[in-house]
mmCIF file as gemmi writes it, N, C-alpha and C atoms, coordinates in Angstrom:
data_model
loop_
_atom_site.group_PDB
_atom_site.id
_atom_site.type_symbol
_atom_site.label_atom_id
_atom_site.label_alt_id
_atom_site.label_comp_id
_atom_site.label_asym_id
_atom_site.label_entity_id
_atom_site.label_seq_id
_atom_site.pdbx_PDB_ins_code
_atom_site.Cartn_x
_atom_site.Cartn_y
_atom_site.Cartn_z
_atom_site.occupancy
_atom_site.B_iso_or_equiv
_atom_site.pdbx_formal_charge
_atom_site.auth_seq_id
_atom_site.auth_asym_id
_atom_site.pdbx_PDB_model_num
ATOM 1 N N . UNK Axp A 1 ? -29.738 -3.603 -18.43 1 0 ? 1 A 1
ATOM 2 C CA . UNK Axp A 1 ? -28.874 -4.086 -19.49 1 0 ? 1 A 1
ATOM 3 C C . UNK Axp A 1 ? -27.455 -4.226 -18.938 1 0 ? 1 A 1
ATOM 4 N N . UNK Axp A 2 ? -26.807 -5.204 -19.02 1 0 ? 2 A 1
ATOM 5 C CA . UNK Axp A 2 ? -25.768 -5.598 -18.547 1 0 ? 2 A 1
ATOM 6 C C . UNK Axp A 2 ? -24.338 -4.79 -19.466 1 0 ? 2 A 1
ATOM 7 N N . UNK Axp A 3 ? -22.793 -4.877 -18.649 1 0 ? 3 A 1
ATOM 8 C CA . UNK Axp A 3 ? -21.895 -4.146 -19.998 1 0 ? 3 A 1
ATOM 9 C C . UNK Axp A 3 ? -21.609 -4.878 -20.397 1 0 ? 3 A 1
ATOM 10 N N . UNK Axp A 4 ? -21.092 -4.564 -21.852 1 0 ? 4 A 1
ATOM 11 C CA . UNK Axp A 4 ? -20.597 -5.524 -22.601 1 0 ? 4 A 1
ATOM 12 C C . UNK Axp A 4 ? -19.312 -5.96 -21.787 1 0 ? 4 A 1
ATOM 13 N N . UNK Axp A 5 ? -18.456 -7.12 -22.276 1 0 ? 5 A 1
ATOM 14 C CA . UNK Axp A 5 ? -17.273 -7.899 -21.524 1 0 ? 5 A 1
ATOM 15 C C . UNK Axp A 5 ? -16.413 -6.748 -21.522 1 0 ? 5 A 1
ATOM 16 N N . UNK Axp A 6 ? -15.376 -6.164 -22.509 1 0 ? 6 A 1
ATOM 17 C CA . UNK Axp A 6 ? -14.537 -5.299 -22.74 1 0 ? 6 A 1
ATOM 18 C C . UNK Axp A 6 ? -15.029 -4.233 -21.48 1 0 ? 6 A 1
ATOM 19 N N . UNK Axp A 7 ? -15.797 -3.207 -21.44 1 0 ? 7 A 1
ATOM 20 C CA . UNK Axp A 7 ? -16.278 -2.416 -20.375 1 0 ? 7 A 1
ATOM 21 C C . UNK Axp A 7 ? -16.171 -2.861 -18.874 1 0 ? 7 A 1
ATOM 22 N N . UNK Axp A 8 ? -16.735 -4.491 -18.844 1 0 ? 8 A 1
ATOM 23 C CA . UNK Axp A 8 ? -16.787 -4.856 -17.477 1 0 ? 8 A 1
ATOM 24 C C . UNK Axp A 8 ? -15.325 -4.967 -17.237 1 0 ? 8 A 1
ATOM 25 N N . UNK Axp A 9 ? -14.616 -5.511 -18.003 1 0 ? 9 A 1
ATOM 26 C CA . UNK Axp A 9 ? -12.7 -5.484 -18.021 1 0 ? 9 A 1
ATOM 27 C C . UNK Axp A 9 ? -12.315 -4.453 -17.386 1 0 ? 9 A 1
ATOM 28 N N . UNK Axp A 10 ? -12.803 -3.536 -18.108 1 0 ? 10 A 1
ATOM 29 C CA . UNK Axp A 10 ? -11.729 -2.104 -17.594 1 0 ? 10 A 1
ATOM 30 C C . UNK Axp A 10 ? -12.133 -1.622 -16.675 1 0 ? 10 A 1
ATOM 31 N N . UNK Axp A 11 ? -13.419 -1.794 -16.478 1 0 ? 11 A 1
ATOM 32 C CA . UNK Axp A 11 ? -14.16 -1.504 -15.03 1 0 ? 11 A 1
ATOM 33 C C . UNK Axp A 11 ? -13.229 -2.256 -13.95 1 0 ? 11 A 1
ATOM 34 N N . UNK Axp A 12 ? -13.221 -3.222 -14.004 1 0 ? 12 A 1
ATOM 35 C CA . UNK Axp A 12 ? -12.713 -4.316 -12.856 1 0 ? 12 A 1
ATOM 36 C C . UNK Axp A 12 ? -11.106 -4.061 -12.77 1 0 ? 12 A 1
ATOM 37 N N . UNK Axp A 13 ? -10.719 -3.903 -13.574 1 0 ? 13 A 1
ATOM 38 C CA . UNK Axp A 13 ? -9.103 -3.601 -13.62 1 0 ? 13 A 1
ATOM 39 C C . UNK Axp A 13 ? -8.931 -2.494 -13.029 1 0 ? 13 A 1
ATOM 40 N N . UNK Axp A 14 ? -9.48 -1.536 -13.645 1 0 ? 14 A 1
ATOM 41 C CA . UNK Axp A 14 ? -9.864 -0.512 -12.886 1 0 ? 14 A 1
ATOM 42 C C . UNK Axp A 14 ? -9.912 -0.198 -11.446 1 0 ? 14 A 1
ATOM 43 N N . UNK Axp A 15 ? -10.865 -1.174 -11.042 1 0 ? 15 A 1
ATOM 44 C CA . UNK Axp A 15 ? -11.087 -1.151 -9.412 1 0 ? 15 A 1
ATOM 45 C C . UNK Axp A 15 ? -9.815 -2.188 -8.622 1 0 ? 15 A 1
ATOM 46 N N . UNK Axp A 16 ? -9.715 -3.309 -9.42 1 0 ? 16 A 1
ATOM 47 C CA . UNK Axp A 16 ? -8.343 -3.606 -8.419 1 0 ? 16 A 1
ATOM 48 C C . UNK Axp A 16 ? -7.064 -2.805 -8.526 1 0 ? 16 A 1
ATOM 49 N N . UNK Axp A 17 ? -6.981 -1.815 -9.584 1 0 ? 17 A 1
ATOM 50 C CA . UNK Axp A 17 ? -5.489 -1.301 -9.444 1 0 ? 17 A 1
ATOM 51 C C . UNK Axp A 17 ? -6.085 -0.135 -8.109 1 0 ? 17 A 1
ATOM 52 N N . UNK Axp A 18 ? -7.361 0.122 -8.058 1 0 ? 18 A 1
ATOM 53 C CA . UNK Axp A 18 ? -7.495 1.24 -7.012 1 0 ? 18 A 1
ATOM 54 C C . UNK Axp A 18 ? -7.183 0.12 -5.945 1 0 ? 18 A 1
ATOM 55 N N . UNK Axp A 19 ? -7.654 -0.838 -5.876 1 0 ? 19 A 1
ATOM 56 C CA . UNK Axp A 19 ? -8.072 -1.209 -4.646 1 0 ? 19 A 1
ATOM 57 C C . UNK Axp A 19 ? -6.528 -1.435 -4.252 1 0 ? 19 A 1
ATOM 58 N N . UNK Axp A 20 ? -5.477 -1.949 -4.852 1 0 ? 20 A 1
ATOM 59 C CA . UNK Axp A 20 ? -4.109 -2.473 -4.932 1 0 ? 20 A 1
ATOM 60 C C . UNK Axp A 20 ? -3.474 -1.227 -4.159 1 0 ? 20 A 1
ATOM 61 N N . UNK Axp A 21 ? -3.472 0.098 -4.688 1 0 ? 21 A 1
ATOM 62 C CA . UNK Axp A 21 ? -3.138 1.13 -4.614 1 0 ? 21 A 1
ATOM 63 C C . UNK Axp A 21 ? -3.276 1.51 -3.003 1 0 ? 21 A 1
ATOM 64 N N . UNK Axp A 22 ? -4.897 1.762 -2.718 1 0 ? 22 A 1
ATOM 65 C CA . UNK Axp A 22 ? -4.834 2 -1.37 1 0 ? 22 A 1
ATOM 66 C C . UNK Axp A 22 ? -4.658 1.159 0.047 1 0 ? 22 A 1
ATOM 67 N N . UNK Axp A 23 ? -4.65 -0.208 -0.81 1 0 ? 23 A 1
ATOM 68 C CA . UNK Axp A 23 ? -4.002 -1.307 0.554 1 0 ? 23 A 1
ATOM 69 C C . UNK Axp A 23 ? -2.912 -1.03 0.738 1 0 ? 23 A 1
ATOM 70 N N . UNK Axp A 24 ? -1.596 -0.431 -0.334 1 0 ? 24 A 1
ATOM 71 C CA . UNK Axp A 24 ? -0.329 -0.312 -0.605 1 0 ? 24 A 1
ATOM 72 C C . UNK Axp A 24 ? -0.01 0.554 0.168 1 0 ? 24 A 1
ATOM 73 N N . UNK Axp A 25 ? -0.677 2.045 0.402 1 0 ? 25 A 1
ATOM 74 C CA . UNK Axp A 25 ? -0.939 3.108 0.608 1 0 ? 25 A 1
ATOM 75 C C . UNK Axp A 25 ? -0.796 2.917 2.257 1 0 ? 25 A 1
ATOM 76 N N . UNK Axp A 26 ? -2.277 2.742 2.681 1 0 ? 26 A 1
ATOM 77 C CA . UNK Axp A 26 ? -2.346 2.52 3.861 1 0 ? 26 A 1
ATOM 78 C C . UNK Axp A 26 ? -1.385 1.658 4.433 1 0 ? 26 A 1
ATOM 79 N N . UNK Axp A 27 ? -0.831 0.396 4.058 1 0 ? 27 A 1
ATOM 80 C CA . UNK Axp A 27 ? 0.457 -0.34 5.079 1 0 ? 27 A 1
ATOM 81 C C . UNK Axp A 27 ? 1.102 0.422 5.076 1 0 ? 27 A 1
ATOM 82 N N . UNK Axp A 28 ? 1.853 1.505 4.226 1 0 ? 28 A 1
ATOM 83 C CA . UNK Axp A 28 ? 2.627 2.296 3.988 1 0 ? 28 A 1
ATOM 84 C C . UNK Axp A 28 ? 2.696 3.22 5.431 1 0 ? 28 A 1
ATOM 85 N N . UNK Axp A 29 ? 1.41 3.506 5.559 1 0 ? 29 A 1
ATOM 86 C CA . UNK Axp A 29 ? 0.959 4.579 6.641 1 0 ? 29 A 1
ATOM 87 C C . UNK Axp A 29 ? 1.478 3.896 7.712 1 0 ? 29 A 1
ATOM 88 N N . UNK Axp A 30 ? 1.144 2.231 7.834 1 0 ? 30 A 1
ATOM 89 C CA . UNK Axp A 30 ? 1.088 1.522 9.111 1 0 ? 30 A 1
ATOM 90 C C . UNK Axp A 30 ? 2.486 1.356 9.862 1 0 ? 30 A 1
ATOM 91 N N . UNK Axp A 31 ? 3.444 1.553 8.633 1 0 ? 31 A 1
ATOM 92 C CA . UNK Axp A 31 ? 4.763 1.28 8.797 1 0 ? 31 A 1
ATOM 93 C C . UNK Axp A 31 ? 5.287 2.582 9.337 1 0 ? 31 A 1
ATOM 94 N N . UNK Axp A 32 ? 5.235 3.726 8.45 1 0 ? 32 A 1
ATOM 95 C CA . UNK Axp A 32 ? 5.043 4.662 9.359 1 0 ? 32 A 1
ATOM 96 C C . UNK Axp A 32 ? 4.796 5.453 10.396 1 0 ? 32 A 1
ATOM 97 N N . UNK Axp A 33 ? 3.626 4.676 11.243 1 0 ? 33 A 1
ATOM 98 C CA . UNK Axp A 33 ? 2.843 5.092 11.906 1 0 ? 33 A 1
ATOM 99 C C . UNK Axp A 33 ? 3.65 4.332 13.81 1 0 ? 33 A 1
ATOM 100 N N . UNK Axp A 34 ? 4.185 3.442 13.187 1 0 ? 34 A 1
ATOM 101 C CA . UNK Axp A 34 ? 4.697 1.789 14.268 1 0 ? 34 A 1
ATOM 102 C C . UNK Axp A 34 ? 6.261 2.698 14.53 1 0 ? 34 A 1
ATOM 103 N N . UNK Axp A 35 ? 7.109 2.778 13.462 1 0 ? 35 A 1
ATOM 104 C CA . UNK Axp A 35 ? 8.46 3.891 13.321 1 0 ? 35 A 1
ATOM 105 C C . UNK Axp A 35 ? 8.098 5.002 13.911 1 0 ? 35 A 1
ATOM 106 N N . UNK Axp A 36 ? 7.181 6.302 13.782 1 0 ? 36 A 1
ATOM 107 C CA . UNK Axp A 36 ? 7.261 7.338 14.908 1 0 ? 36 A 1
ATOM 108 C C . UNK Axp A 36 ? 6.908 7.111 16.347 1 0 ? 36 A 1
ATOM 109 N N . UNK Axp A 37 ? 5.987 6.287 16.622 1 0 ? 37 A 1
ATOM 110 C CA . UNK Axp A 37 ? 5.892 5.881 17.998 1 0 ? 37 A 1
ATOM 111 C C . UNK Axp A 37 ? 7.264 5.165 18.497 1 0 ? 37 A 1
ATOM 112 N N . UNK Axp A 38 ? 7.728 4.324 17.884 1 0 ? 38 A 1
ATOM 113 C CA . UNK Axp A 38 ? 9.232 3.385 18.566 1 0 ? 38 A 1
ATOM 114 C C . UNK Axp A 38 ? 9.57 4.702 18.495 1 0 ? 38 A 1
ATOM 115 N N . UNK Axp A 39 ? 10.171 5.77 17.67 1 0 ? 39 A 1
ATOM 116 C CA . UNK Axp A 39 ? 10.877 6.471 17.302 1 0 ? 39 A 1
ATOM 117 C C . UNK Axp A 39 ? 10.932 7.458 18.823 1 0 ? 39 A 1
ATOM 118 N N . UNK Axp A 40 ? 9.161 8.028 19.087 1 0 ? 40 A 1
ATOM 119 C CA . UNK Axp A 40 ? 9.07 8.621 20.292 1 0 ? 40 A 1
ATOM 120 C C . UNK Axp A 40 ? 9.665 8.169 21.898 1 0 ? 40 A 1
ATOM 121 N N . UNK Axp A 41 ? 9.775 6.898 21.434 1 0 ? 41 A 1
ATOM 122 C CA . UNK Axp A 41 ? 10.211 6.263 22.454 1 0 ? 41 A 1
ATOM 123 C C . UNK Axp A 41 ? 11.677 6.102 22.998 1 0 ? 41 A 1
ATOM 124 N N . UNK Axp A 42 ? 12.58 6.827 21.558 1 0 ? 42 A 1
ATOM 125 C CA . UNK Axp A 42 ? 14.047 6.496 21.63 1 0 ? 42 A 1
ATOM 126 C C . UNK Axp A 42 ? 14.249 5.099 21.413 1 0 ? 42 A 1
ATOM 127 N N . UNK Axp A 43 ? 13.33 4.28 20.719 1 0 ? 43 A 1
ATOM 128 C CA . UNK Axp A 43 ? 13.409 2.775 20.438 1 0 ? 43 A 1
ATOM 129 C C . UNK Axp A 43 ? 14.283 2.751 18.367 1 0 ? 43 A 1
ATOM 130 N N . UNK Axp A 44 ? 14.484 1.473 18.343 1 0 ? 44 A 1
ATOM 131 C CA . UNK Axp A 44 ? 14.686 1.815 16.657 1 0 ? 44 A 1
ATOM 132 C C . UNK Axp A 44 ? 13.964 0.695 15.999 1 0 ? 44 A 1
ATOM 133 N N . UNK Axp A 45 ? 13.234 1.393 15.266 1 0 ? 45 A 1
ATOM 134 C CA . UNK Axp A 45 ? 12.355 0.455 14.944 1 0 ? 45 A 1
ATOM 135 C C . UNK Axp A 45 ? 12.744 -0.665 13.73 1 0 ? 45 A 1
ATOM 136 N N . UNK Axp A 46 ? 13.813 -0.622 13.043 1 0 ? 46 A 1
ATOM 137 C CA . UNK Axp A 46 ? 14.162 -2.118 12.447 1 0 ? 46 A 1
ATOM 138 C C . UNK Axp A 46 ? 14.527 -3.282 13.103 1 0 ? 46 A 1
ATOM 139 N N . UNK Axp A 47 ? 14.786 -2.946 14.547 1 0 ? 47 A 1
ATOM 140 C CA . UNK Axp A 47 ? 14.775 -4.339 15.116 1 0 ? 47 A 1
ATOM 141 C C . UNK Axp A 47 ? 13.411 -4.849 15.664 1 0 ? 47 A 1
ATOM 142 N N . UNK Axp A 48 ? 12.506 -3.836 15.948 1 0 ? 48 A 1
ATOM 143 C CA . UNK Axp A 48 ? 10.89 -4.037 16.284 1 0 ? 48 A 1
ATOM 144 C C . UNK Axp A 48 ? 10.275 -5.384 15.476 1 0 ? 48 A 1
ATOM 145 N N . UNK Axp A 49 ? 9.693 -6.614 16.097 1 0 ? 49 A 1
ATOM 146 C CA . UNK Axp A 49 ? 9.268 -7.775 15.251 1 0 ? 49 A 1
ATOM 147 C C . UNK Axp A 49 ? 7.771 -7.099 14.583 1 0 ? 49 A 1
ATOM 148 N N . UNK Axp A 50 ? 7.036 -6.417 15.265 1 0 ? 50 A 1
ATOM 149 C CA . UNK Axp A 50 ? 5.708 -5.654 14.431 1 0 ? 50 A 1
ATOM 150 C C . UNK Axp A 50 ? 5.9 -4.606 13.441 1 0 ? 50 A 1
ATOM 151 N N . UNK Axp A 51 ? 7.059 -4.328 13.768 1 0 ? 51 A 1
ATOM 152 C CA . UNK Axp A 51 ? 7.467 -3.161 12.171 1 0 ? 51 A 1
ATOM 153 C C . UNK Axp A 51 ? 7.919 -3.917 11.42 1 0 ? 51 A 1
ATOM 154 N N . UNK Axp A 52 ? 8.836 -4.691 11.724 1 0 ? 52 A 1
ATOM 155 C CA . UNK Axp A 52 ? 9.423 -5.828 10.588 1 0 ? 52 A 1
ATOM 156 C C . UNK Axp A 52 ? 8.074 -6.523 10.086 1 0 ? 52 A 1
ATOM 157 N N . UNK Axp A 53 ? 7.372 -7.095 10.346 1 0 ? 53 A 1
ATOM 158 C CA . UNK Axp A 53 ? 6.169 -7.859 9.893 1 0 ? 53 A 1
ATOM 159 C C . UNK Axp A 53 ? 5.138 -6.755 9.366 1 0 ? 53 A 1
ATOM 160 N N . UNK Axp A 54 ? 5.232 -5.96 9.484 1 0 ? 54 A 1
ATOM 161 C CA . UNK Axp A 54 ? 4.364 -4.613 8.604 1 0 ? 54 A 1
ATOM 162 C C . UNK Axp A 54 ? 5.189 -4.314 7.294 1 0 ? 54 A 1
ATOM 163 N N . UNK Axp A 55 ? 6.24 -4.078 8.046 1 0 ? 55 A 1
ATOM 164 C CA . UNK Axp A 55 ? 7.096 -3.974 6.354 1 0 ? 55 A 1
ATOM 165 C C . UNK Axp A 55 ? 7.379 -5.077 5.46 1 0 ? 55 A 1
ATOM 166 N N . UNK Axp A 56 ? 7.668 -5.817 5.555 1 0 ? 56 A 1
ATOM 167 C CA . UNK Axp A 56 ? 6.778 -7.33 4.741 1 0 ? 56 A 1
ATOM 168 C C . UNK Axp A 56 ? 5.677 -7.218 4.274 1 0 ? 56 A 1
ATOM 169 N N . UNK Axp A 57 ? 4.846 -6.818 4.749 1 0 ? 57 A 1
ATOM 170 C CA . UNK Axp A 57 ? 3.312 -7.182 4.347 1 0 ? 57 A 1
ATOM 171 C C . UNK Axp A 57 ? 3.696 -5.661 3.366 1 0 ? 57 A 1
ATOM 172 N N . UNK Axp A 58 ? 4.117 -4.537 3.765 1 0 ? 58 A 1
ATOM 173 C CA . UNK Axp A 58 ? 3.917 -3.225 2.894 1 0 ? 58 A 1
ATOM 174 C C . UNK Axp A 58 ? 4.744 -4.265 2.026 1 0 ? 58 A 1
ATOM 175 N N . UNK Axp A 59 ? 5.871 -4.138 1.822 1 0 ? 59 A 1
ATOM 176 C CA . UNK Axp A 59 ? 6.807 -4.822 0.531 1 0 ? 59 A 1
ATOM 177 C C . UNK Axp A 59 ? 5.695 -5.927 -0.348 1 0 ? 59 A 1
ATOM 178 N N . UNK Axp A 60 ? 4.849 -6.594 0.088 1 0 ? 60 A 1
ATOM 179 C CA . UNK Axp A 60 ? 4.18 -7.584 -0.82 1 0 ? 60 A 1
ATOM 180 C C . UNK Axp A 60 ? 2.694 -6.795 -1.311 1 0 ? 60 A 1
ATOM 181 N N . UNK Axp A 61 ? 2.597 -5.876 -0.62 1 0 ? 61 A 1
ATOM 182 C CA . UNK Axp A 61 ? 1.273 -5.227 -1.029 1 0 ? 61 A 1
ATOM 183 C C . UNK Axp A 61 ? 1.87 -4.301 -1.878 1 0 ? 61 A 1
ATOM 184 N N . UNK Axp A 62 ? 3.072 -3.906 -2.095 1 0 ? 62 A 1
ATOM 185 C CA . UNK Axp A 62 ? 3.924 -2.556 -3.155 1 0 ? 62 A 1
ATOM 186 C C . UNK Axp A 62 ? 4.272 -3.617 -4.635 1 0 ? 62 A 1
ATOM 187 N N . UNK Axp A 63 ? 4.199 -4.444 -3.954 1 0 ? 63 A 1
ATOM 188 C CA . UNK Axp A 63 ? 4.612 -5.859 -5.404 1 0 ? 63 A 1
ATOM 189 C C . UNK Axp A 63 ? 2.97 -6.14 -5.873 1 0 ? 63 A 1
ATOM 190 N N . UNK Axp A 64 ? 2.298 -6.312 -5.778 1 0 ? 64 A 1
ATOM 191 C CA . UNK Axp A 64 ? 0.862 -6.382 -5.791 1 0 ? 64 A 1
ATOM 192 C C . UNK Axp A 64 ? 1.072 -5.108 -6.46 1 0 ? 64 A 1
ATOM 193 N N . UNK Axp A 65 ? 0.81 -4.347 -6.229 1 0 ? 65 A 1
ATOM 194 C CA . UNK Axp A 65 ? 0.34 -3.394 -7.119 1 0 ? 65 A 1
ATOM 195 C C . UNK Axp A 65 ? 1.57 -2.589 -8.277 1 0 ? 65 A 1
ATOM 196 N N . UNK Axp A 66 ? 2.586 -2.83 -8.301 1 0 ? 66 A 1
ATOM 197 C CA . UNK Axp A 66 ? 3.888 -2.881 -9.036 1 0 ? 66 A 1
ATOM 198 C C . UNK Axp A 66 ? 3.01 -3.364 -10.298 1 0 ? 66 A 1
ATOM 199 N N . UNK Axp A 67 ? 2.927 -4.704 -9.699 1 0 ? 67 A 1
ATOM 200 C CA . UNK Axp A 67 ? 2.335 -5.825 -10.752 1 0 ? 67 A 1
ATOM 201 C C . UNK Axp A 67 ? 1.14 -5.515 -11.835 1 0 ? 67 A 1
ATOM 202 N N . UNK Axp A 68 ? 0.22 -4.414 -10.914 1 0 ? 68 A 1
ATOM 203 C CA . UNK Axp A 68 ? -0.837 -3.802 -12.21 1 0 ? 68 A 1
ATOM 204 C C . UNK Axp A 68 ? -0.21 -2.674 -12.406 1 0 ? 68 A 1
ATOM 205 N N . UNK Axp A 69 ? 1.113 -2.065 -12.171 1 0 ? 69 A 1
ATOM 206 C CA . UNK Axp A 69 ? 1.572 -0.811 -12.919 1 0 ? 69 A 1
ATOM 207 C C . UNK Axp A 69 ? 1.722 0.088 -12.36 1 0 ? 69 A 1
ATOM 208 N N . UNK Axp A 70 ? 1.426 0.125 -11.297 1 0 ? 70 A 1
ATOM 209 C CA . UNK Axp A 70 ? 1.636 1.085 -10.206 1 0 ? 70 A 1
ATOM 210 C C . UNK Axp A 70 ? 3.136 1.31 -9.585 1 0 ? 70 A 1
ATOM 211 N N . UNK Axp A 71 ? 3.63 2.957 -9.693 1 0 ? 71 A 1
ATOM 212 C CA . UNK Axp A 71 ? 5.123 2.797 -9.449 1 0 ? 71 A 1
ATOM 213 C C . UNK Axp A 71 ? 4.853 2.966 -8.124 1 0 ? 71 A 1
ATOM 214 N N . UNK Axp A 72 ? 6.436 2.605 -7.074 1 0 ? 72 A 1
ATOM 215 C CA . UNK Axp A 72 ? 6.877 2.874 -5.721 1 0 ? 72 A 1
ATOM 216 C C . UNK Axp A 72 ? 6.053 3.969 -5.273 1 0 ? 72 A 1
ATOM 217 N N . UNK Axp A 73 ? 6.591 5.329 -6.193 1 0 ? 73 A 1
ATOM 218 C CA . UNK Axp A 73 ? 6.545 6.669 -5.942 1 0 ? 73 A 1
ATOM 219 C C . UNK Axp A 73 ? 4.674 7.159 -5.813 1 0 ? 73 A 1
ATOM 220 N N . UNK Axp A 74 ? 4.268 6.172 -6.59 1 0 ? 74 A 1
ATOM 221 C CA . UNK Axp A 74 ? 2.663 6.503 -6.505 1 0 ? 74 A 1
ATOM 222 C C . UNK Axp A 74 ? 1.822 6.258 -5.715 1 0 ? 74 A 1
ATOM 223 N N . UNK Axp A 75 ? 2.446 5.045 -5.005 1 0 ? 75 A 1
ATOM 224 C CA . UNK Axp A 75 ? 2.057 4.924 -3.72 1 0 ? 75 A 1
ATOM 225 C C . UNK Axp A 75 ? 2.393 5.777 -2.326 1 0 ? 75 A 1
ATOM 226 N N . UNK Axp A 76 ? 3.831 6.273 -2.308 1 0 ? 76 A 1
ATOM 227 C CA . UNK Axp A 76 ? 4.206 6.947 -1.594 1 0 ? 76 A 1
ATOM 228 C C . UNK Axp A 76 ? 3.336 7.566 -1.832 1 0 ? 76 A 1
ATOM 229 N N . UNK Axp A 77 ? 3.038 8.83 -2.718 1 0 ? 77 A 1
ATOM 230 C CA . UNK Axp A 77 ? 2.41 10.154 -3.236 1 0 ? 77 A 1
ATOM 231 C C . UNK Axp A 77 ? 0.611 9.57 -1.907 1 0 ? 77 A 1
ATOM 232 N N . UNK Axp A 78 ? 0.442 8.667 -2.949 1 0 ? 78 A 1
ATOM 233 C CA . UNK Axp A 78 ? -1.197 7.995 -2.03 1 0 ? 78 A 1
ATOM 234 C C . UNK Axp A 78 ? -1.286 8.153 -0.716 1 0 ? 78 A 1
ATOM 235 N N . UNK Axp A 79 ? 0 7.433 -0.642 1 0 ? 79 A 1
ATOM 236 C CA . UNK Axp A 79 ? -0.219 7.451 1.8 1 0 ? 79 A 1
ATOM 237 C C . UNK Axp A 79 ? 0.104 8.742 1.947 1 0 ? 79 A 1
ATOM 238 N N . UNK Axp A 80 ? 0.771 9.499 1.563 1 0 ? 80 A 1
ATOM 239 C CA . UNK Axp A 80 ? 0.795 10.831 2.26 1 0 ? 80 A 1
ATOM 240 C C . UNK Axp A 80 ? -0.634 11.903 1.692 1 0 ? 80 A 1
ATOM 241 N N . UNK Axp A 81 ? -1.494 11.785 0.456 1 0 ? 81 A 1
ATOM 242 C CA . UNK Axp A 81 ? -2.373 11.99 0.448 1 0 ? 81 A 1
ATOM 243 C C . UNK Axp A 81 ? -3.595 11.479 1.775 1 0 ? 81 A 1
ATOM 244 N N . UNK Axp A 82 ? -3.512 10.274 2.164 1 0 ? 82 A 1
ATOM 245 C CA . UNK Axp A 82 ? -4.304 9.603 3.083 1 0 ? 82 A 1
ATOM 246 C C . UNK Axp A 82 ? -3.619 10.146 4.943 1 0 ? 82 A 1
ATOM 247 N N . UNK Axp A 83 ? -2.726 10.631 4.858 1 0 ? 83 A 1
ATOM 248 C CA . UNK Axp A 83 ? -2.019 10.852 5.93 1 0 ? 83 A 1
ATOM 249 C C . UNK Axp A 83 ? -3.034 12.166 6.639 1 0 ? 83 A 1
């Protein structure tokens, strides 16, 4: 037996705000992850063209999920859960 529409809704909404959440999450990590290595290096990583292009992609994946309701801070909270 199939769900009714309303159910399959919240189901699905459901799963893209997760799914929104941990793409957000993880770039989060990636950006992170690109900054302590330059960092180890005595490099700085805002002039780095692969941190800059990670942090873009984090900034549009934090708007993405902004967009289903998800604050800044909840994502932060997420990547350091995933960390």
């Amino acid at each position: 037996m199939s769900q009714p529409a309303w159910l399959q809704s919240q189901l699905d909404d459901r799963a893209r705000t997760s799914d929104a959440l941990g793409a957000a999450a993880d770039q989060m990590n990636v950006c992170r992850g690109i900054a302590a290595e330059l960092s180890a290096k005595g490099l700085d990583h805002t002039s780095d063209p692969f941190w800059r292009a990670a942090a873009a992609e984090s900034h549009r994946l934090a708007a993405e999920a902004e967009a289903l309701g998800i604050d800044v801070h909840d994502i932060g909270e997420e990547a350091a859960r995933r960390r």
